[in-house]
N, C-alpha and C positions, 0 to 999 in steps of 0.2 A: 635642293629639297623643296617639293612644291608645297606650298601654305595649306593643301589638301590633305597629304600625309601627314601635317604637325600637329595640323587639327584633331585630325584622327588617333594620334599618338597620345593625345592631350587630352582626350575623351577617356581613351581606354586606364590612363594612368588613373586620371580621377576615378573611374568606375572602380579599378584594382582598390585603391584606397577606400569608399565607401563600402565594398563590399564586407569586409568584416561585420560595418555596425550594420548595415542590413541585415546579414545574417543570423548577428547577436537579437535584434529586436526580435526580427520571425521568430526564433527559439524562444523567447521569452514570452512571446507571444501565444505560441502553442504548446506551452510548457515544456518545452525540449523535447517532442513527437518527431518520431522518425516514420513514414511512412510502413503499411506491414511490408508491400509485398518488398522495401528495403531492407526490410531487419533480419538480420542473420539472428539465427539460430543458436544461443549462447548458454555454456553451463554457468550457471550462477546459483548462488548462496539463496535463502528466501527470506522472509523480514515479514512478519504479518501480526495482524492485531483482529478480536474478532468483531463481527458490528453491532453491537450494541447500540441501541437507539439512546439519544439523549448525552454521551459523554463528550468530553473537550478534549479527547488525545488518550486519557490518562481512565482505569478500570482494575478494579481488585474483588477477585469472588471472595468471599471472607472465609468461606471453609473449603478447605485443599482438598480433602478428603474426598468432599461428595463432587467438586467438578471433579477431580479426576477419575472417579470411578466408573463414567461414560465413559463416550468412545467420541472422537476428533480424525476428522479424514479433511484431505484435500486432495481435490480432483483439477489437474492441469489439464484442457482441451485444446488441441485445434484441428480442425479436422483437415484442414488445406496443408497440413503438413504431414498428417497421418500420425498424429502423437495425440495418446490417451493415457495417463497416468494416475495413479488412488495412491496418496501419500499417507500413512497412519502416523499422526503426530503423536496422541497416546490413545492407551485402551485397557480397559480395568483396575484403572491406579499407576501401570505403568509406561514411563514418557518412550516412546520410541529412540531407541538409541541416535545418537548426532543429533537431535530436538534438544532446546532448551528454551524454560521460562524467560523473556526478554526482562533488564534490570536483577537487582537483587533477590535473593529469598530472603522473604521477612521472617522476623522472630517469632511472629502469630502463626496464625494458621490461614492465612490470609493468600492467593495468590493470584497473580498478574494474568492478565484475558489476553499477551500478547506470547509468542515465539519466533523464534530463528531458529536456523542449521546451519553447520559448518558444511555437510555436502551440498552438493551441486546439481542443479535439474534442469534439463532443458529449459527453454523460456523462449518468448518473442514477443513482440507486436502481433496484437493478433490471435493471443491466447486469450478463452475464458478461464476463468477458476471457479470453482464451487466450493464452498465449505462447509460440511455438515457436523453439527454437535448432537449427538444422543446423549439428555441429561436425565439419569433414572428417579430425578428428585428437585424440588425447585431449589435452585440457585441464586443465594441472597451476596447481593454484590454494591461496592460504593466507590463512585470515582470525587475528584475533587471540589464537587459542588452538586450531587445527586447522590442518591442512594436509589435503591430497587432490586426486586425480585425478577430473574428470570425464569419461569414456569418449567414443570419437568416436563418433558417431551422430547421431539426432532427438531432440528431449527435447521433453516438451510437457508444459504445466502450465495448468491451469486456475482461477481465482478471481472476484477482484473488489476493489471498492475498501475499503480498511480505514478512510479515513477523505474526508469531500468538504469542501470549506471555498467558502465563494462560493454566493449565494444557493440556498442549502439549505433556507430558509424556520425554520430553528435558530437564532435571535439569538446564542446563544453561540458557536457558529462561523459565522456572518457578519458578527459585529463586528471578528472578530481578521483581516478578510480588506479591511476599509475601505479604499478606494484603494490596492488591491493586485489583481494578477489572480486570479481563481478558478483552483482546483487541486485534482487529483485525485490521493490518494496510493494506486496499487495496490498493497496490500502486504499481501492477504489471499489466499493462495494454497492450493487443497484437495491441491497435487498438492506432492510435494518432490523434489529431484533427487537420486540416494542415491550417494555420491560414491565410489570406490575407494582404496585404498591409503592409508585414512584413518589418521593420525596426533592425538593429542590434545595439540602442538605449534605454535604459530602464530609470530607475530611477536612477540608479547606474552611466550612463555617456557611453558611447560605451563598446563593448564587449572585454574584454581583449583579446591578445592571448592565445592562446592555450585554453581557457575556455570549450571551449567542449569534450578536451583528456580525455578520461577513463584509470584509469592507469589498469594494468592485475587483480588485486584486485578488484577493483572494479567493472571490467567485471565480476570479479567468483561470486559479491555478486549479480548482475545482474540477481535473476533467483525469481519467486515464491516458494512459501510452495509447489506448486506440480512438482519441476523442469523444468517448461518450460521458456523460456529467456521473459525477458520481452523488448517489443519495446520503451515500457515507464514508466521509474522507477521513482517517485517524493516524 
């Protein structure tokens, strides 16, 4: 065996062995982005919240009544794949069947600005979303450290998905998806909703300091499945 081959054998072994953390860091790095023209075409479940300027995750309209008596669309696009689709979440009071409020129903009259569905809708790398809310009345709402009014109108926001779990072709999120349905979380939104009669009061009791600092981490998690920054990540 010439000392050339062992060398070379000795090389490839260490490379086989670092390559996991290589690949762990990239991932980690690019927040677990799969390139588009890689990403297959996947039905998954949906997971969204809407963008509200100003909250920390968490948004509650206070009266059910009047958001739901708009109307809530979401439009999946990509045009490189020739899919265009208008999703009716609700529409005059009523939620579109397989749509649900995300978390519980409160006892008030109060409810939650986020949803999911148990069906299934194309998805990829690669997709935009649009979300439009028609609210026939303003819309008084308070998350855990603000309060505000959303104005009656059209509101329309634009993004994509912040994170895809389910044959992504990403081992580290499609293991954590093993005999579970594929889902898509849209929660990378370019557009924010910019609220009136804002208060820095919520449910919670005033805003702490410092509550809005993003540490350097959590700026780099800051991006969509297609790398663009997101204005409003929930």
């Amino acid at each position: 065996m010439s000392s050339h081959g062992a060398g070379l054998r000795s090389t490839l072994r260490r490379f086989a062995l670092a390559l996991p953390l290589v690949v762990s860091i990239w991932l980690s790095l690019c927040n677990g982005r799969v390139p588009a023209f890689l990403s297959p075409t996947v039905a998954r479940t949906l997971y969204f919240k809407l963008p509200i300027d100003g909250t920390r995750f968490h948004w509650t309209f206070l009266d059910r009544r009047a958001f739901l008596a708009g109307t809530l669309t979401l439009r999946i696009v990509n045009t490189s794949r020739g899919r265009d689709e208008t999703l009716v979440v609700f529409r005059e009071g009523r939620i579109t069947d397989g749509w649900t409020m995300i978390g519980e129903t409160s006892r008030d009259s109060s409810f939650y600005f986020g949803f999911s569905t148990d069906r299934r809708f194309a998805t990829s790398v690669g997709d935009s979303v649009i979300v439009t809310l028609v609210a026939p009345e303003p819309l008084r709402g308070r998350g855990p450290y603000s309060s505000g009014t959303l104005a009656a109108g059209t509101w329309v926001a634009t993004g994509t998905y912040g994170s895809l779990y389910g044959g992504t072709l990403n081992p580290f999120r499609d293991v954590v998806r093993i005999g579970k349905t594929p889902i898509a979380f849209l929660n990378c939104w370019d557009t924010a909703w910019v609220l009136q009669d804002v208060s820095d009061t919520g449910w919670m009791g005033p805003k702490p300091p410092g509550e809005d600092e993003v540490s350097f981490f959590g700026r780099l998690m800051q991006r969509g499945v297609d790398g663009r920054d997101c204005r409003v990540r929930l």
